[in-house]
Structures are given as C-alpha cells and as structure tokens.
N, C-alpha and C positions, 0 to 999 in steps of 0.2 A: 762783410769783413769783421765787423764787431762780434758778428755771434758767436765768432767760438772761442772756445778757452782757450787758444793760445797766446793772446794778449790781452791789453786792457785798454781802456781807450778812457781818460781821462778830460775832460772838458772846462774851460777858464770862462767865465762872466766876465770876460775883458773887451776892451774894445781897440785893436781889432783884435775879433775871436782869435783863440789859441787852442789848440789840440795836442792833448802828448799822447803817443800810443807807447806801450812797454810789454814786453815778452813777461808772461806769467810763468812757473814752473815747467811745467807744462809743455811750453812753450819753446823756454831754455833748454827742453830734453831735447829737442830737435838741433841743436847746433853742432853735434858731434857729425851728424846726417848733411849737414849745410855745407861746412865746412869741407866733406867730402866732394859733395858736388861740385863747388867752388874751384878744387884743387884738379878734381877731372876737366873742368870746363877752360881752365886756362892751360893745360896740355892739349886741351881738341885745338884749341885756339891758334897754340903756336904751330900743330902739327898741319890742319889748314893752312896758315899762313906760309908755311914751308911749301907745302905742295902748291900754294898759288904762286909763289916766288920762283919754283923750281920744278914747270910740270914734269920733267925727267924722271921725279923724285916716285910718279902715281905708281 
C-alpha cells in the first residue's frame, strides 16, 4: 500500500504507535474519478434496494 505515489504514509515515535496516511498530488487527481464512482454506487444501491423491495419492479 505504501509504495505507490498516491499517498504518504507518515509514522510517530509515540507510544501507542500512530500512523497518518495523506493523499499526495497525485493522488488528489484521482478524487474527481472517486467521487464518480461513489455517486454511481449509491444509485446501484438504491436501485437494488427497489427491486428487492418491489420484485414487480425486475
């Protein structure tokens, strides 16, 4: 997961360990593409839930 450029993986000498990960440029280019999928995936979702709600609907 670390090795590619699209985020960074930051580590703390603390006790108990801490970890931040953050989206690099790179990275951030991908959220117009996310964001898409996101928006498709909650219209499968409800349309699923319709047709399980309403087999009539298939």
């Amino acid at each position: 997961m670390t090795g590619s450029s699209y985020w960074t993986r930051t580590a703390y000498a603390e006790i108990p360990p801490r970890v931040e990960y953050a989206l690099t440029e790179l990275g951030s280019s991908l959220r117009p593409v996310l964001d898409s999928l996101a928006e498709w995936g909650s219209g499968y979702k409800a349309y699923v839930a319709e047709r399980t709600d309403n087999p009539s609907n298939s």
